[in-house]
C-alpha positions in Angstrom: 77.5 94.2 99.1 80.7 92.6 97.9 83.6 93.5 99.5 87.6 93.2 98.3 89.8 92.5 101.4 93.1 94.2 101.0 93.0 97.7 100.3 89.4 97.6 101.0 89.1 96.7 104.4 92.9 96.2 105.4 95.3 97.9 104.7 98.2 95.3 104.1 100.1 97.1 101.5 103.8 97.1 103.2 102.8 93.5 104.1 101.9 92.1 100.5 104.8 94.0 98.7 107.6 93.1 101.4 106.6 89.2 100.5 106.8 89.7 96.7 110.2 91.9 97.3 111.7 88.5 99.1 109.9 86.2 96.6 111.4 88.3 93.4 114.7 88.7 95.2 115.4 85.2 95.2 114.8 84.8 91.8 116.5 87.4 90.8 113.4 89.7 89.4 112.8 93.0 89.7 110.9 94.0 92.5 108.8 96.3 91.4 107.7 94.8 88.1 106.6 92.1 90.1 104.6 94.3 92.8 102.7 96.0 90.3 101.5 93.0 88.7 100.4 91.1 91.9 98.5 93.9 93.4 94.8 92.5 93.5 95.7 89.1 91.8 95.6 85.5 93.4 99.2 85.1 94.0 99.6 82.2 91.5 99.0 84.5 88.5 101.5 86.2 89.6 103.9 83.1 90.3 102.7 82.0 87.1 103.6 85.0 85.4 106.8 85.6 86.7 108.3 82.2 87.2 106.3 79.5 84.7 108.8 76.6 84.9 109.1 76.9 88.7 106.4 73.7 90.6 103.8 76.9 91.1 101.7 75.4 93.8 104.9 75.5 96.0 105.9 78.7 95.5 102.2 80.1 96.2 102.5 78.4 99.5 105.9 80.2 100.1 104.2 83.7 99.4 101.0 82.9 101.1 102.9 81.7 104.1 105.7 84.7 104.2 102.0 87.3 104.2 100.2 85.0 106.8 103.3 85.3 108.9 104.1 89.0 108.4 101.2 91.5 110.2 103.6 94.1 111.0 101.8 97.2 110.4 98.4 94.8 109.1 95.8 98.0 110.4 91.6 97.9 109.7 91.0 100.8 106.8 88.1 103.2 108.7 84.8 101.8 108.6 85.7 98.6 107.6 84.4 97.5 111.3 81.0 98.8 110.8 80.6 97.8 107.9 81.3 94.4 108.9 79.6 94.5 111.9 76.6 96.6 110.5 73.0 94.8 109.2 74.2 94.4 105.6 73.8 91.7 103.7 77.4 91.0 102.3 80.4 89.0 101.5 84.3 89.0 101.2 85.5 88.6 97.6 89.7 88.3 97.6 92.5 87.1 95.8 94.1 85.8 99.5 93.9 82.0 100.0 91.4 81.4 103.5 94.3 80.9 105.5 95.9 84.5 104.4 92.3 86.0 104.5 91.4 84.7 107.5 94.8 85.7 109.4 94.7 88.9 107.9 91.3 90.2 109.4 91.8 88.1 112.9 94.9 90.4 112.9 93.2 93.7 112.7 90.2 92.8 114.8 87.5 92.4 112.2 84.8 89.8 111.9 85.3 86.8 109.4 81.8 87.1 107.1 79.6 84.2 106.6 80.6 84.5 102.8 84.3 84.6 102.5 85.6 83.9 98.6 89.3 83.0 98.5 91.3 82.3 95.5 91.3 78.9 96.8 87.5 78.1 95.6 87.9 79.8 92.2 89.5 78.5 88.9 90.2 81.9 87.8 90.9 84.7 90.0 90.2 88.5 89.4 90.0 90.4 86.8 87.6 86.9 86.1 84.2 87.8 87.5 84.0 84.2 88.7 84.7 85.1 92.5 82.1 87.9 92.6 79.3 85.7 91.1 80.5 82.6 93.0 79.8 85.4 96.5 76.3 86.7 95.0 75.3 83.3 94.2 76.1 81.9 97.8 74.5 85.1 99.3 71.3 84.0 97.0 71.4 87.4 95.0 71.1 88.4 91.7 74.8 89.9 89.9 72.6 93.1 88.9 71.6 93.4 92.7 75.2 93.5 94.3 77.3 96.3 94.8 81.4 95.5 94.4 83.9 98.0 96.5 87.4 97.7 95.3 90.3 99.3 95.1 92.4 97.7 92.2 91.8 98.0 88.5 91.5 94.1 88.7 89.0 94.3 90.9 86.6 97.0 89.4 86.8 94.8 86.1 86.2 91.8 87.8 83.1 93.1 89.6 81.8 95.2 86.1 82.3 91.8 84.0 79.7 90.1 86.5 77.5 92.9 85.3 77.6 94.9 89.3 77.6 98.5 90.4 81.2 99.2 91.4 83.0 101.5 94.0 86.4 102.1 93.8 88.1 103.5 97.4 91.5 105.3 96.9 93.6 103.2 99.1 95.9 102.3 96.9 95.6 103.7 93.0 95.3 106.8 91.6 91.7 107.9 90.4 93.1 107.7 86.8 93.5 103.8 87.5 90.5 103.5 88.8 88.3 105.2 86.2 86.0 102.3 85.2 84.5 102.2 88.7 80.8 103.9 88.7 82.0 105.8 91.7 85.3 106.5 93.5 85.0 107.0 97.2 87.7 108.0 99.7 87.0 105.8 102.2 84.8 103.2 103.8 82.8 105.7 105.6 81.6 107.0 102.3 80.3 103.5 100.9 78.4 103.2 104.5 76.9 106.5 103.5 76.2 105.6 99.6 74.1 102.0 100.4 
């Protein structure tokens, strides 16, 4: 099992978007345009995106740095403790550098896997399948034989281009965005339930 991190097993939503509200502010961007692209993308796609003249790796480390800083409200999405905690064989798949992943679930109370793929190991991030067959790979499992939970439409396609079952939880899209998923779930509790 491959898991995504936010939205999946935190929820960090207030968190991520009050980083890119600052970031966009001070650029003079609008907000929202911004937020909508970077949900489920390594932040330098979206730095990239948004601001390609600017020296990129910088401003990644300003984002990554306001989110690592910023847990107000960071809580552990239900059964994301079991799940972590539970015999399965898995791994955490996310667009978060280490330092953001790692701060993120240390915040909420949840184990750091043995497999943890950050943005920082990949050339491409999501919707790229690179990450998720990097994770299967280290875990010594076929693509075919993994099972992706996401929650973003980057996420579903990057786990159906590396040719794995997908489950999409409704943390934070609407079904209709999250329609290429071979199952929508409401919550953790239901993928424990599913595998």
């Amino acid at each position: 099992m491959l898991l995504d991190l936010d939205g999946v097993l935190v929820e960090s939503t207030a968190a991520v978007e009050r980083a890119w509200t600052w970031w966009a502010g001070g650029r003079g961007l609008d907000p929202a345009r911004v937020i909508r692209h970077a949900h489920g993308r390594p932040t330098i796609d979206t730095v990239s995106r948004f601001a390609p003249t600017a020296d990129r790796d910088r401003e990644v480390a300003r984002v990554e740095e306001r989110q690592r800083t910023d847990v107000t409200g960071l809580t552990a999405l239900p059964g994301a403790l079991d799940l972590l905690t539970g015999p399965r064989h898995l791994a955490v798949v996310t667009s978060c550098q280490a330092a953001l992943a790692r701060a993120r679930l240390t915040a909420v109370g949840l184990p750091i896997p043995a497999v943890l793929v950050t943005s920082d190991r990949l050339e491409r991030g999501k919707p790229d399948p690179e990450g998720y067959l990097l994770a299967a790979a280290e875990l010594g499992t076929l693509p075919a034989a993994c099972t992706v939970v996401e929650d973003s439409p980057a996420g579903i396609a990057a786990g159906k281009a590396a040719g794995m079952r997908v489950l999409a939880v409704r943390s934070s899209h609407p079904d209709e965005r999250l329609g290429e998923a071979d199952v929508i779930v409401s919550d953790l509790t239901e993928v424990i339930e599913l595998v």
